[in-house]
C-alpha positions as CSV (number, residue, x, y, z in Angstrom):
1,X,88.6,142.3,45.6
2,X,85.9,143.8,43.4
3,X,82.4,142.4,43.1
4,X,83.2,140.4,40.0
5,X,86.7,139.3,41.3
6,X,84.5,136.6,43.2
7,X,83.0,134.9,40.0
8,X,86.6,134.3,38.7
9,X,86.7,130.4,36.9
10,X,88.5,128.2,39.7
11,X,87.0,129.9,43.1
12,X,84.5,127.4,43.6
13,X,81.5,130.6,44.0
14,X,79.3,130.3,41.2
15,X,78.0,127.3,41.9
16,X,76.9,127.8,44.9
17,X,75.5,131.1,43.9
18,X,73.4,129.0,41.3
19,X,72.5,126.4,43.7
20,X,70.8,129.2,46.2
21,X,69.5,130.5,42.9
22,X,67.9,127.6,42.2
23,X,67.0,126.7,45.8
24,X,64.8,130.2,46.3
25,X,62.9,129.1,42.9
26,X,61.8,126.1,43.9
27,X,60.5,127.2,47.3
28,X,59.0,130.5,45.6
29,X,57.7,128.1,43.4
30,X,56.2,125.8,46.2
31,X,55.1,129.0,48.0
32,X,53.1,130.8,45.3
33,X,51.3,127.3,44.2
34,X,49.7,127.1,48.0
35,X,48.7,130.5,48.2
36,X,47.0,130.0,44.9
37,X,45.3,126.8,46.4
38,X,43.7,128.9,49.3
39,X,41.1,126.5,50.7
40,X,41.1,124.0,47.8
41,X,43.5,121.3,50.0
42,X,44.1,118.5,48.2
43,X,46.9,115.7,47.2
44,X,49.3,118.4,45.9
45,X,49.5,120.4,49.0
46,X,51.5,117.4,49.7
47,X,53.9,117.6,47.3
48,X,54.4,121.2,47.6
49,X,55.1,121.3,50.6
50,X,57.8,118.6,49.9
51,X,59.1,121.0,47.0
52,X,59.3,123.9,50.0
53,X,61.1,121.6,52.1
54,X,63.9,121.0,48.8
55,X,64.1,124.6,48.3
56,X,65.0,125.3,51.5
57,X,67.5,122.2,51.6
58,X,69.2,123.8,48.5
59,X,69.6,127.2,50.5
60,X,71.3,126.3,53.4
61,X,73.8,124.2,51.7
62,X,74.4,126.5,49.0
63,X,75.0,129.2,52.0
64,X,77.3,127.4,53.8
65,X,79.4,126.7,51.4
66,X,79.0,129.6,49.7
67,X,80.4,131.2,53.1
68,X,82.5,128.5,53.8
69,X,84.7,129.2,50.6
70,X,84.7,133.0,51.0
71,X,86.5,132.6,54.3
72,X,88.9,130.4,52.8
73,X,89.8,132.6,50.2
74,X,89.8,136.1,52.8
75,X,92.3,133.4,55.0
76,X,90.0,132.4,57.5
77,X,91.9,129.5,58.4
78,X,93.2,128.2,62.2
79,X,96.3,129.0,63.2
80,X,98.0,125.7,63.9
81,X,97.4,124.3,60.7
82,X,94.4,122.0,61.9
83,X,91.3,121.5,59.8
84,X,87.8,122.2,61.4
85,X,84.7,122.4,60.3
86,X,82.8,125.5,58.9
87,X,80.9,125.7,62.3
88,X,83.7,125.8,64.4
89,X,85.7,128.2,62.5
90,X,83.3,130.6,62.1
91,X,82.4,130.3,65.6
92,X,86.2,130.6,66.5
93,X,86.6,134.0,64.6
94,X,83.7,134.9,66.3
95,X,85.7,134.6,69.6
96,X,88.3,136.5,68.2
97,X,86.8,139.8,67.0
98,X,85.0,140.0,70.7
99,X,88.6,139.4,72.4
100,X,89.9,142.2,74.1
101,X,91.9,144.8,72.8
102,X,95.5,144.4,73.9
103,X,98.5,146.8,73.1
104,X,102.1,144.8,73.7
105,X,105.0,147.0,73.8
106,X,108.4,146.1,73.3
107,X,110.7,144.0,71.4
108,X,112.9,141.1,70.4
109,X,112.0,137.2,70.4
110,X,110.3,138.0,74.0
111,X,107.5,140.4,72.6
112,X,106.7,138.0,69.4
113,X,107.3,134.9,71.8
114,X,104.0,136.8,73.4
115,X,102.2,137.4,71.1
116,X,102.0,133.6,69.3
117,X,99.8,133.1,72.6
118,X,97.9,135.9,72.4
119,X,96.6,135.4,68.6
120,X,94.5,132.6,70.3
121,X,92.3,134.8,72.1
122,X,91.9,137.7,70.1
123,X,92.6,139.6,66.6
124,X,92.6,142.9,68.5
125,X,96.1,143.2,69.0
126,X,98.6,146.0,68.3
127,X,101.7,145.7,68.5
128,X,104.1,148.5,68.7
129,X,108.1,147.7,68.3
130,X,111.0,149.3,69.0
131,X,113.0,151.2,65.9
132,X,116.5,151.7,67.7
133,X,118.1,148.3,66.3
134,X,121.7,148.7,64.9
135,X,122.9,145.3,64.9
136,X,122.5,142.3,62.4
137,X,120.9,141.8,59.2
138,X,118.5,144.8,60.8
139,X,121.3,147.2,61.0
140,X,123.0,146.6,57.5
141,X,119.5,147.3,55.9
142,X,119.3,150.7,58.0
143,X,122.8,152.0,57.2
144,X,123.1,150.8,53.2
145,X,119.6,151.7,52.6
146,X,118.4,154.2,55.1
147,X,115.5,152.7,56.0
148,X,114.2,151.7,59.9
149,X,115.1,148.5,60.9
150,X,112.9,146.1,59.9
151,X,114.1,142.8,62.5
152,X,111.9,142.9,65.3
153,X,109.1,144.2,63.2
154,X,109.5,140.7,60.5
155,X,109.1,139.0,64.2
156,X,105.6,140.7,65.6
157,X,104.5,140.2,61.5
158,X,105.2,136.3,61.3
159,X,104.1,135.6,64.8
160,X,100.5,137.2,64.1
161,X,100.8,135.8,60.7
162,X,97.5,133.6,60.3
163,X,99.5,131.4,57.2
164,X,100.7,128.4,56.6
165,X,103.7,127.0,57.9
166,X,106.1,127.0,54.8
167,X,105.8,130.6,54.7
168,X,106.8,131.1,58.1
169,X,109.6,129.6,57.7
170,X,111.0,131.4,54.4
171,X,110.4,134.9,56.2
172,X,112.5,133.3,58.8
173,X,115.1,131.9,56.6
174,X,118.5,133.5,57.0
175,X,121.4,133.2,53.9
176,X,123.8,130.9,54.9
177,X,126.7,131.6,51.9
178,X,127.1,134.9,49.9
179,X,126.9,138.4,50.2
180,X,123.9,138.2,51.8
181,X,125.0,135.6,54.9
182,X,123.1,136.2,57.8
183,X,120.4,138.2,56.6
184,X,116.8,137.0,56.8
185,X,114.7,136.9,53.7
186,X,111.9,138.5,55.5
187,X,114.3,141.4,56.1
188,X,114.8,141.7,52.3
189,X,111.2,141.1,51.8
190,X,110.2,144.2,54.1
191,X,113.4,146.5,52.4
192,X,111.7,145.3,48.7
193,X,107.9,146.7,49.9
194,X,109.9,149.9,52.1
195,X,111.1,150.7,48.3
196,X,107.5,150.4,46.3
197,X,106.1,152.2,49.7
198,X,105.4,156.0,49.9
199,X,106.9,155.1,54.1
200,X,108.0,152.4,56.2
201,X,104.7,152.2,57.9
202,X,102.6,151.7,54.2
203,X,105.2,149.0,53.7
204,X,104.3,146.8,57.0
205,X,100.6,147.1,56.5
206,X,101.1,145.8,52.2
207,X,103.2,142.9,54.3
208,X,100.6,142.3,56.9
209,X,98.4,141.8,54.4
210,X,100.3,139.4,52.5
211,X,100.9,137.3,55.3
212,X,97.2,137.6,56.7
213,X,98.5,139.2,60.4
214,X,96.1,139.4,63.1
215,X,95.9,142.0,65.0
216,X,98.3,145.6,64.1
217,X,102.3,146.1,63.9
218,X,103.5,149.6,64.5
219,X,106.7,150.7,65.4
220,X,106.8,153.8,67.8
221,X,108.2,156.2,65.9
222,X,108.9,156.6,62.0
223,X,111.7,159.0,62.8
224,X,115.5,157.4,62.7
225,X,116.9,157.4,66.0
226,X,119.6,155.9,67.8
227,X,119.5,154.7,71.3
228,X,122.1,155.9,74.1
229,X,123.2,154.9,77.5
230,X,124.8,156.9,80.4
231,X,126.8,154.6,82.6
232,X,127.1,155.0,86.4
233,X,131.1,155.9,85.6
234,X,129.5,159.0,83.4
235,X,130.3,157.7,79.8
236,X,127.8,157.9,77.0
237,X,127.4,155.0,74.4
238,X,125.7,155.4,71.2
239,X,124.3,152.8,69.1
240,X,121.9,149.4,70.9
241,X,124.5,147.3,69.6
242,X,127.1,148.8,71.5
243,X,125.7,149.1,75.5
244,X,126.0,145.5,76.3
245,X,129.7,145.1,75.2
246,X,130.8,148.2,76.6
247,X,129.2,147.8,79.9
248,X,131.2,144.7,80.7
249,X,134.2,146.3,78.7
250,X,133.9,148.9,81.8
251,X,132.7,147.4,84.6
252,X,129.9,150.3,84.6
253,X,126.4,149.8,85.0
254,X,123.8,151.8,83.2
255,X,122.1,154.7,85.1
256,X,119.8,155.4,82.2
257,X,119.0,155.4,78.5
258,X,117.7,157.6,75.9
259,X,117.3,158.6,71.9
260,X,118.5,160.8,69.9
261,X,117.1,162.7,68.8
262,X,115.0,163.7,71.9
263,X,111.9,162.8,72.2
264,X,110.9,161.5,69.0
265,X,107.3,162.2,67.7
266,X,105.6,158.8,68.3
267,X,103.4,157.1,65.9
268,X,99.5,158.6,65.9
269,X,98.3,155.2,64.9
270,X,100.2,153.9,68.4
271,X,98.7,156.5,70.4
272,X,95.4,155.5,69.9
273,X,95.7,152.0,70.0
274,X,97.4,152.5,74.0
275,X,94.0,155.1,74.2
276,X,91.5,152.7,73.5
277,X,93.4,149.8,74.9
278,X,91.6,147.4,77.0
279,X,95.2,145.5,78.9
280,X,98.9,147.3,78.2
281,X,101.4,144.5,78.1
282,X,104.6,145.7,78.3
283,X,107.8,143.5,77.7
284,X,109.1,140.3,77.7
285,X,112.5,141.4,76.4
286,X,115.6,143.2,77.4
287,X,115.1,146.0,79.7
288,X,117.7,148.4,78.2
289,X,117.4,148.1,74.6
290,X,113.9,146.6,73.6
291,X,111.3,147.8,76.4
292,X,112.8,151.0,77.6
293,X,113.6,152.5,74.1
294,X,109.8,152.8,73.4
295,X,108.7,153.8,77.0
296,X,111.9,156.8,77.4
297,X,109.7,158.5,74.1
298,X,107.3,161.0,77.0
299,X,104.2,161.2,74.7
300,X,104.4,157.3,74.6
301,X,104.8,156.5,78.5
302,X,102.4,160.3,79.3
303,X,99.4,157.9,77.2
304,X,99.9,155.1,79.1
305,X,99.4,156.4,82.8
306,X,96.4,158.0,81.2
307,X,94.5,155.2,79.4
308,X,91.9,153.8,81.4
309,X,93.5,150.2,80.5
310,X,95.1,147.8,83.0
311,X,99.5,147.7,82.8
312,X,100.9,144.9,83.3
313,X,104.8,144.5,82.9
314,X,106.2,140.6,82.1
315,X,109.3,140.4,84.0
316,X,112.7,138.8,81.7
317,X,113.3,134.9,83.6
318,X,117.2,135.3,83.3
319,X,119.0,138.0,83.9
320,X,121.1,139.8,80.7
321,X,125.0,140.6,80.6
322,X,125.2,143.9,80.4
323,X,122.0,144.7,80.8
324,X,120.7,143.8,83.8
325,X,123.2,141.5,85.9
326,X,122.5,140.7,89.1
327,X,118.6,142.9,88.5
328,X,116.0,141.8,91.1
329,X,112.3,141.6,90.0
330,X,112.1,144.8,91.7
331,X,114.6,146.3,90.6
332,X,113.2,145.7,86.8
333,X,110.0,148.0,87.6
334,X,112.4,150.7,89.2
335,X,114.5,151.0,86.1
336,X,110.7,151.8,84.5
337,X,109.9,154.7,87.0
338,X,113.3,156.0,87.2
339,X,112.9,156.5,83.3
340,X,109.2,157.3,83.2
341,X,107.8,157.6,86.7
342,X,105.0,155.9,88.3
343,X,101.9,154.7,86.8
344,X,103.1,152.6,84.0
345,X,102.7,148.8,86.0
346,X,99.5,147.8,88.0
347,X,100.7,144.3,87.5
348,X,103.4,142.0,87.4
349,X,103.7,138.6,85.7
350,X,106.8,137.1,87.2
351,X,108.1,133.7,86.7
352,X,108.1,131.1,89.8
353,X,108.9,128.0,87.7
354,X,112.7,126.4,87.5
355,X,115.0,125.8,84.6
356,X,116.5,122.4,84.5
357,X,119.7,122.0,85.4
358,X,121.2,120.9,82.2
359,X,120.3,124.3,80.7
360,X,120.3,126.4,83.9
361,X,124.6,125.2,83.6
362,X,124.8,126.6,79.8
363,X,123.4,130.2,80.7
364,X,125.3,130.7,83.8
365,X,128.5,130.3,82.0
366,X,126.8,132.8,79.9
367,X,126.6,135.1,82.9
368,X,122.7,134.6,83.2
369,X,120.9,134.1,86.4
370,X,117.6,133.3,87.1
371,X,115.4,136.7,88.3
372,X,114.9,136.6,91.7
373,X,111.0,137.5,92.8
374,X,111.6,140.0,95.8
375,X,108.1,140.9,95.9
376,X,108.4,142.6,99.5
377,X,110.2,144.8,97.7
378,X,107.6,146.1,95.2
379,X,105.3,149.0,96.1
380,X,102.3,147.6,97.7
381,X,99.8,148.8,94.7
382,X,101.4,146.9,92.6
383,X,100.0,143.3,92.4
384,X,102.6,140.0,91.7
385,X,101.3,137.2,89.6
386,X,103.7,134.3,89.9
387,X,103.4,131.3,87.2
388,X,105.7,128.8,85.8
389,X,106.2,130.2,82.9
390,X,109.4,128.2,81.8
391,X,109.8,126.6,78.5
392,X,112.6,125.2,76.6
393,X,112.3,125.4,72.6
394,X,113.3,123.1,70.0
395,X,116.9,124.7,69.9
396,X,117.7,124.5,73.8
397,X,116.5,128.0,74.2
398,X,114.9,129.2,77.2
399,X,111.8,130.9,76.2
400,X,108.0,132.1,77.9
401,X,105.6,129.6,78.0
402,X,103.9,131.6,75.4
403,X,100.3,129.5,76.2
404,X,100.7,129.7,79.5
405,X,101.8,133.8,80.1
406,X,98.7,134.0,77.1
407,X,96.5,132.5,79.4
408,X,97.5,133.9,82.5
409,X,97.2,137.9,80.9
410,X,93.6,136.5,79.8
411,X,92.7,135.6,83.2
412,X,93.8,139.6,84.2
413,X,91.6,140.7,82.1
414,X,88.8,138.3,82.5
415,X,89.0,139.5,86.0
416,X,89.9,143.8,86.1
417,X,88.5,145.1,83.1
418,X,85.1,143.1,81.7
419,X,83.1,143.0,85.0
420,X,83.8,146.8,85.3
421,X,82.0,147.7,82.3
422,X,78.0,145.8,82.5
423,X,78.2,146.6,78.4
424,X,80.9,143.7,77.9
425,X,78.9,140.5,79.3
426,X,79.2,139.0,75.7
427,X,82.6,139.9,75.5
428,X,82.8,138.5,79.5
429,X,81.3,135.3,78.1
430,X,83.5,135.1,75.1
431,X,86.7,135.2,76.6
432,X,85.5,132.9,79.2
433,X,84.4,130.4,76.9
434,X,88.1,131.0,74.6
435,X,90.1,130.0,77.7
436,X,88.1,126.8,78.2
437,X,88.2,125.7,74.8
438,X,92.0,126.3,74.9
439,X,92.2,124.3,77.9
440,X,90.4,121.4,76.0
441,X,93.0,122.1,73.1
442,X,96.1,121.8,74.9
């Protein structure tokens, strides 16, 4: 928006701008008249110092709205839809810019489940997604117009969105007769920008803009590559789609995945985001074929064990067919270091809480069990947060608490990386004072 842009008819500027005109008048006005009095005090000292008083009345209200409407037109507005006052929002993005600087990694509904929580405490949040996607409306975009799959990305986008709630919902909407059944319109909206785009990644930041997104969406690589598995029986299966289904066609489990091509080249933009991170979140999601496809790329996992930032891995609550059946807590983390090696998870947020029967009956027909939390099994420098961190959404799915595993990575922080650095006592104080006025919120 240009300088002019802002004196448009309809955007409610110019009068304020002519009301702080006209404020700074009057009290020059007032001003200039007592310094030309000197020592003659008489009865109009009085009244200009009345007339000072008005001119600096008119300023401050023409200020604050003047500011007031700016932020409403750049999108400053709260996240859940709730009016507040000019003070408190400002105050709020305030918070926000100060919040740490997170980097979540993964993928799927558990990585955007995340980051709805996270948005509360901070706008410096990157997110960096998984590409490998085959399946779905995400795959039939990537094979008819031979772009990267743009599912999981539309996720991280609308759950960092800071717009209303209609528009959530239309990127969510999927088709339901046609040719285009099944397919999310925020799926066609991301193809529609790919195509006026010089590359994928210019095409989610014109779409982050659109929808006002707080924080960064990057996926790790812009290169097109397809994610494989090696069973324990010795097969290979290409395609993220596929591993599931074949691993209980064959009874196999997977000894470990990969891309092809090897070794993608990682995004530049995600590789310093994970440099100057402050926390490394990595997961919720599925172990095989949303969190390990980004971590298998070397330059990606090499950055991690070398940023100065604190890892923390959220462990899945259920189990996955064909992913992980019958996984442990610990045996999560050593499917990480058999892919990457150590020095990817300091921490561990891991899920104590129980699902209710009714619910717990529908997944285990599904072939989903609760994780078990062997801790004693865990190397001893990694540290185990337990929380019940159970939620059940408005569909009868089982989900992350997303406020309360937001909180709880908050309280991480709050704890291993501001008292290390005597610089950060503001941003100390501002986080502090972000989880109590959540507290009071929910």
């Amino acid at each position: 928006m240009s300088f002019w842009d802002w004196f448009r008819p309809g955007l409610k500027l110019k009068r304020w701008v002519f009301l702080g005109g006209l404020g700074l008048f009057i009290l020059a006005y007032g001003l200039s008249n007592i310094l030309i009095m000197r020592n003659n005090f008489n009865i109009y000292l009085f009244y200009n110092v009345l007339i000072i008083i008005l001119g600096i009345i008119l300023l401050y209200v023409s200020l604050k709205l003047l500011i007031k409407n700016m932020l409403i037109l750049v999108g400053c507005n709260t996240s859940n839809g709730l009016k507040k006052n000019f003070q408190e929002k400002l105050y709020e993005q305030r918070l926000l810019i100060r919040g740490p600087r997170i980097v979540a990694i993964g993928g799927g509904t558990g990585l955007s489940t995340m980051l709805r929580g996270l948005k509360e405490y901070t706008s410096n949040i990157t997110a960096i997604v998984t590409v490998a996607d085959d399946g779905g409306g995400s795959g039939i975009l990537r094979e008819s117009l031979g772009m990267l799959p743009p599912g999981d990305i539309r996720n991280c986008l609308v759950a960092l969105a800071n717009t209303e709630p209609l528009m959530e919902e239309l990127m969510q909407y999927r088709f339901k007769d046609g040719d285009l059944k099944g397919q999310s319109f925020g799926n066609l909206f991301i193809a529609a920008m790919n195509g006026i785009s010089s590359n994928f990644l210019e095409a989610i930041k014109k779409m982050s803009d659109v929808l006002a997104v707080q924080g960064k969406v990057y996926p790790v690589t812009l290169e097109n590559v397809t994610l494989c598995a090696k069973l324990d029986d010795g097969t290979i299966i290409k395609g993220e789609s596929k591993i599931p289904y074949e691993v209980l066609e064959r009874s196999s489990k997977i000894d470990k995945v990969f891309l092809e091509p090897i070794n993608p080249k990682p995004l530049e933009e995600a590789l310093v985001a994970i440099e100057n991170a402050d926390c490394i979140v990595i997961g919720p999601g599925s172990l095989y074929t949303s969190v390990l496809p980004n971590l298998v790329i070397k330059e990606i996992a090499e950055r991690i064990k070398k940023s100065k930032a604190i890892k923390i891995y959220v462990s899945n609550i259920m189990t996955q067919p064909g992913e992980t059946d019958d996984y442990t807590l610990s045996e999560h983390v050593k499917a990480i270091e058999k892919h990457c090696g150590k020095g990817l998870v300091e921490f561990v947020i891991a899920n104590n809480g129980k699902v209710p029967e009714f619910y717990y009956e529908k997944y285990k027909k599904d072939g989903q069990y609760m994780v078990v939390n062997d801790i004693k099994n865990l190397p001893e420098n990694i540290k185990v947060i337990e929380e019940d961190l159970v939620d059940i959404n408005k569909y009868g799915y089982l989900r992350h608490n997303t406020k309360k595993l937001a909180e709880t990575i908050m309280k991480i922080i709050l704890k291993q990386v501001f008292p290390k650095d005597k610089k950060r006592i503001v941003d100390y104080f501002y986080l502090s004072e972000r989880i109590r006025m959540r507290k009071q919120e929910v």
